[in-house]
C-alpha positions in Angstrom: -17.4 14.5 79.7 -17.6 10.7 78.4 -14.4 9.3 77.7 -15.7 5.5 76.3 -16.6 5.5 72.2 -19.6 7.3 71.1 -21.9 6.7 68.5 -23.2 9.5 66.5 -26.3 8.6 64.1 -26.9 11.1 60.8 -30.4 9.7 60.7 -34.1 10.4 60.8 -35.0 7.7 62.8 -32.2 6.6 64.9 -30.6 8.2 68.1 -28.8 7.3 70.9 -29.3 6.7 74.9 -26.5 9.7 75.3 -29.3 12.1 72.8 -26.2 13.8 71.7 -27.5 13.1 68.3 -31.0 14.3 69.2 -30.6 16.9 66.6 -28.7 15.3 63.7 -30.6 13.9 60.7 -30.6 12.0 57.2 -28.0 14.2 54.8 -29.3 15.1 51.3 -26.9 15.5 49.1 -26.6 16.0 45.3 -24.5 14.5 42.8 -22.7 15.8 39.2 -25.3 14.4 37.5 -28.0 16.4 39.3 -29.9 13.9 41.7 -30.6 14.7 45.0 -30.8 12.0 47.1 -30.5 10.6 51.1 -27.5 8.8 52.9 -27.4 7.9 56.8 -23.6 7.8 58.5 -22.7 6.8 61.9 -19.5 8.1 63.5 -18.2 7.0 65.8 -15.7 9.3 68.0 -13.5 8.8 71.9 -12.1 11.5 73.6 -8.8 10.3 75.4 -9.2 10.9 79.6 -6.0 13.3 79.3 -7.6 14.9 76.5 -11.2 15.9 77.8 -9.8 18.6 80.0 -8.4 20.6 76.6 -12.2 19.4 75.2 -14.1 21.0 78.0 -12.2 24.0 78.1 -13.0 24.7 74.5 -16.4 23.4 74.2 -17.7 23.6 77.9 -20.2 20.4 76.7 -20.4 17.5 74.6 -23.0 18.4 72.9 -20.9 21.9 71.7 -18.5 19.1 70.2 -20.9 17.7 68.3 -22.8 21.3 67.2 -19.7 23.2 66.2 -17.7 20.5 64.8 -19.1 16.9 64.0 -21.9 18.1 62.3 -21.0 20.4 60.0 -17.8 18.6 59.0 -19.7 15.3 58.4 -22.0 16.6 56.3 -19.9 19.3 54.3 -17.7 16.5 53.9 -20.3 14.3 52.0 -21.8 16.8 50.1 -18.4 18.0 48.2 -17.7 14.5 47.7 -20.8 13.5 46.1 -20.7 17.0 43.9 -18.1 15.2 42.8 -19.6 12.0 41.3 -22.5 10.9 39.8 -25.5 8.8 42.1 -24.2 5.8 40.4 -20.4 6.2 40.8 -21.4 7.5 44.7 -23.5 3.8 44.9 -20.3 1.7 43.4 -17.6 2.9 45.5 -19.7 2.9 48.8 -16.8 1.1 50.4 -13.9 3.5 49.4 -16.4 6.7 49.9 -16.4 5.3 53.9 -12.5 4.6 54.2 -12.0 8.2 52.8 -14.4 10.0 54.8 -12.9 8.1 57.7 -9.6 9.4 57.2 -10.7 13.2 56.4 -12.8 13.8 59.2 -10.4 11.9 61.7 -7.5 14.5 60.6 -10.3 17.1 61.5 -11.3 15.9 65.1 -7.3 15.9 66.0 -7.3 19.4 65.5 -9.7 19.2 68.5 -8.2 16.6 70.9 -10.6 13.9 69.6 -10.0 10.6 68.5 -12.1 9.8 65.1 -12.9 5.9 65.7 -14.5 5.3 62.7 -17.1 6.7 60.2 -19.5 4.0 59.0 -22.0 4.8 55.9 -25.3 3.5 56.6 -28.6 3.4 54.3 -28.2 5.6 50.5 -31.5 5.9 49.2 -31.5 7.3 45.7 -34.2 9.3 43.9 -37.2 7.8 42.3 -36.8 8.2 38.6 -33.3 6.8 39.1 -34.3 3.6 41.2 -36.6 3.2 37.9 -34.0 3.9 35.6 -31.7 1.2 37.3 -34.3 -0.9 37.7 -35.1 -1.1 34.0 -31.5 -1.4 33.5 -30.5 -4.2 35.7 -33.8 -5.5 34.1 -32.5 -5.0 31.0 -29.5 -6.6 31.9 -31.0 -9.8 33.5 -32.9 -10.1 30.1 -29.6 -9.7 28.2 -28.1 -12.2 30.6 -30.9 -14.7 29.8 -30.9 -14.1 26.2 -26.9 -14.6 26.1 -27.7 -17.8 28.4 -30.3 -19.2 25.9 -28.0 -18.2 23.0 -25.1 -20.2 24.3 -27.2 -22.8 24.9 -28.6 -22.9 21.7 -25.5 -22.7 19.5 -23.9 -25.4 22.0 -27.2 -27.5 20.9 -26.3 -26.5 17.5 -22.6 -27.5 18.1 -23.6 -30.8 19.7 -26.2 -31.5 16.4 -23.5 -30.5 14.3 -21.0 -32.6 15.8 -23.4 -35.9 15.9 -24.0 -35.2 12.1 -20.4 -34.9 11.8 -19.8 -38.1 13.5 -22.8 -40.2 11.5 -20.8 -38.0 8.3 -17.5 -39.4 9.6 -17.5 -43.3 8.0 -18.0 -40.9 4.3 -15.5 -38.5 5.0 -13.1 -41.2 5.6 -14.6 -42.7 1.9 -14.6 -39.9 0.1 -11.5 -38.6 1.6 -9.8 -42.5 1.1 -11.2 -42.2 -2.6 -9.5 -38.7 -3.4 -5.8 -39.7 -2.4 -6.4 -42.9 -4.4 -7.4 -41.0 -7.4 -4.5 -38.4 -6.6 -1.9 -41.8 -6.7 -3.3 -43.0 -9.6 -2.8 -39.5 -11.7 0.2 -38.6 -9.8 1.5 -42.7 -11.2 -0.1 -41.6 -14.8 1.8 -37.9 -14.8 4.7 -39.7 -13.7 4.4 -42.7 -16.6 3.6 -39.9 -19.3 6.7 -38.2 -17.5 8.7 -41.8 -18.0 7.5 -42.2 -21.6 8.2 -39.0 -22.7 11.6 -38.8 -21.6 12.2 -42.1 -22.9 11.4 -41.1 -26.3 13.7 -37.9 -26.1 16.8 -40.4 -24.9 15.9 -42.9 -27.7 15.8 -39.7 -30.3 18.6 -37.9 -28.9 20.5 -41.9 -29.3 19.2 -42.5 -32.9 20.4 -38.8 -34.1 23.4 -39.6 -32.4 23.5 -42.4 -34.7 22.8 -41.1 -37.7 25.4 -38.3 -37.5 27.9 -41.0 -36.4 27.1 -42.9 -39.5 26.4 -40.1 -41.5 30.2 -39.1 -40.7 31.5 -42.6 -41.4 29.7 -41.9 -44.5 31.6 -38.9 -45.4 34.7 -40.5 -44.2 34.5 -43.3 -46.4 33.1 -41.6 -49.1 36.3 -39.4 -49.1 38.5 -41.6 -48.4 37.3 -43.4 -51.6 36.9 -40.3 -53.6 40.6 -39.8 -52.5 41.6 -43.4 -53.4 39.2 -43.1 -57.3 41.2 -40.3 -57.5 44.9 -41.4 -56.7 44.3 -44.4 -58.7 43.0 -42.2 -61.8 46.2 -40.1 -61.5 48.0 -43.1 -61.8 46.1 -44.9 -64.5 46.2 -41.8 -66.3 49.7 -41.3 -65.9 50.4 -45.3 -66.4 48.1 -44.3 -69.8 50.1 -41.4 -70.8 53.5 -43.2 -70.7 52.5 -45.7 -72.2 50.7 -43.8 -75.4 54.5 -41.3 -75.1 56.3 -45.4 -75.6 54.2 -46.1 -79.0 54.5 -43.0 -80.2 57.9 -42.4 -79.5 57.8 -46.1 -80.3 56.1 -45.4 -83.8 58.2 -42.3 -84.8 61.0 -43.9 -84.1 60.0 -46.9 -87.0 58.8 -43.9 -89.5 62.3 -42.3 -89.1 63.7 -45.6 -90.2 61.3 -46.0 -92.6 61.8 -42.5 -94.0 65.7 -43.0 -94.0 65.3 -46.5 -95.5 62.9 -45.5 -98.7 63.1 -41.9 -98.9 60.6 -39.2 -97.6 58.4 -39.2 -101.2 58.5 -43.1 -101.2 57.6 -43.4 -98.0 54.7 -40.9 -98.4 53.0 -42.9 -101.1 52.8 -45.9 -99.4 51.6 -44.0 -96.1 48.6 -42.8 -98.8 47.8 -45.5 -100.4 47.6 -47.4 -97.3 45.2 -45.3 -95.9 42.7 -45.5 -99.1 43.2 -49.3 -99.0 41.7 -49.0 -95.1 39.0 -46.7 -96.1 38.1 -48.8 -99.3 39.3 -46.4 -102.1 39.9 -47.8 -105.4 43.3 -47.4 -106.2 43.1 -47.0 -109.8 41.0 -43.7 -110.5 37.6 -43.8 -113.1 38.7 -40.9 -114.5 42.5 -39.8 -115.5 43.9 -36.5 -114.9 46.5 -35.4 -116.9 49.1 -33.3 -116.1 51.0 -30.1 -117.6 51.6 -30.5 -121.4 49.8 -34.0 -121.7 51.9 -35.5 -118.8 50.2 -38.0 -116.6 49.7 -36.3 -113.4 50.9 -37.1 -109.5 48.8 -39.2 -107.5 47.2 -36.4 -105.4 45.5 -35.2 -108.8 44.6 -38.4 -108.9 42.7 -38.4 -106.0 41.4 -35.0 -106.4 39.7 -36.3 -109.7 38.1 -38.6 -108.2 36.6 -36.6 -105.6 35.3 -34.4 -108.2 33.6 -37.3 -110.0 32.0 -38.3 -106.9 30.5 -34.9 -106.3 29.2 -34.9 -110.0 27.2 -37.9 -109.5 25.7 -37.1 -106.6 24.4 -33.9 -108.4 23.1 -36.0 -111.3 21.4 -38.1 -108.5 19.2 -35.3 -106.8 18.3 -34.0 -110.2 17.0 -37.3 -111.4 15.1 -37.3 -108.9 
């Protein structure tokens, strides 16, 4: 019973000096997906010296060991596991596939009194039609690669044209942008001076209505104050004018009740009339004679009276005559 590390090959065309491998080949395997396809492992095992007593006992040989256990364990062990991915998943994790087998089938030799070492994954080779498939793929991907490469390069051509354009552009853009904030100034200077004007022309209107009413009320003002002053004086000119017309007549009646008293009320009637026909240039002697009651010379009145009667009657003969 060897008790120094020994390797075990799962391969077609590898074995060892010891030949306790002699038997063991490739393991086929088949994944979710439905490939079947080939992997090589190596373990790698070491039975402690105070162990290979209990190891020969159970086994009688070495090669039992290998029969009864390693080989069935090993590759039960890698067919579940790749049931349970596909051939491409199986491919990625190559390196945590190994580390778990490792662990799995060391737990299993224990059981036996042997030490697993180390369980090594050696050559996968995958079916045909899916070495094509990937093939096409990872062709398919190198072209995309390339394509994204040339498509960088030419929008970063494009870029670098664009941006030399832009730079020979740059001198006008400063122009043209110079020119636009200068015509901006010059109508924000115009809005503002329309603003000013405007505003001016409100204060000036808003100052000469201000004015107007101001005068317009010193107009009233006066105007009432004159009105009041036409008016006062009138009252008093009128009042100055009625006491004085109350003085002559009072005046006046005072001298006809003198008069009256002095020459008697008939007297002083007569010469009242006869002073009024001298002013209104009737003849104090009458054309025609009005007599009175039983032949008596009449009054003065009938007098007058005649002659009013005589001066109708030729006025008659007038329009007739003519």
């Amino acid at each position: 019973m060897p008790t120094t590390n020994i390797v075990l090959n799962w391969a077609n065309s590898r074995s060892e000096a010891h030949e306790l491998d002699k038997n063991l080949s490739t393991i086929s395997v088949r994944s979710s997906d439905g490939f079947t396809f080939n992997l090589d492992v190596a373990q790698i095992i070491h039975v402690p010296r105070n162990e290979a007593p209990k190891v020969i006992a159970r086994f009688g040989k070495m090669k039992n060991l290998v029969s009864q256990v390693l080989e069935p364990t090993i590759a039960n062990y890698f067919r579940n596991a790749a049931q349970k991915s596909d051939v491409i998943g199986f491919l990625t994790n190559r390196s945590q596939r190994q580390d778990d087998a490792k662990q799995h089938i060391s737990q299993v030799l224990a059981d036996y009194n042997v030490v697993g070492v180390d369980t090594l994954i050696g050559d996968i080779v995958p079916p045909e039609a899916l070495m094509k498939t990937m093939t096409d793929r990872n062709l398919a991907e190198e072209e995309r690669r390339t394509y994204e490469i040339q498509r960088s390069a030419q929008l970063e051509r494009k870029e670098f044209e664009s941006a030399k354009a832009g730079a020979d552009m740059q001198p006008e853009v400063v122009k043209s942008t110079r020119q636009v904030e200068i015509n901006t100034q010059m109508s924000a200077a115009k809005v503002a001076a329309a603003k000013g004007d405007a505003e001016s022309r409100v204060i000036n209107a808003k100052a000469d209505a201000e004015n107007r009413t101001i005068n317009a009320h010193a107009d009233a003002e006066a105007k009432t104050i004159i009105a009041k002053a036409d008016a006062q004086a009138t009252e008093v000119n009128g009042s100055a004018d009625a006491g004085r017309i109350k003085a002559i007549d009072l005046a006046e009646a005072e001298v006809t009740k003198q008069k009256t008293e002095a020459m008697g009320t008939e007297q002083y009637a007569i010469v009242r009339v006869a002073e009024a026909l001298a002013s209104n240039g009737v003849k104090l002697v009458p054309e025609i004679l009005v007599n009175g009651k039983d032949g008596g010379s009449g009054s003065m009145i009938d007098a007058l009276i005649g002659s009013e009667m005589l001066k109708k009657l030729q006025k008659e003969n007038a329009n007739l005559s003519e």
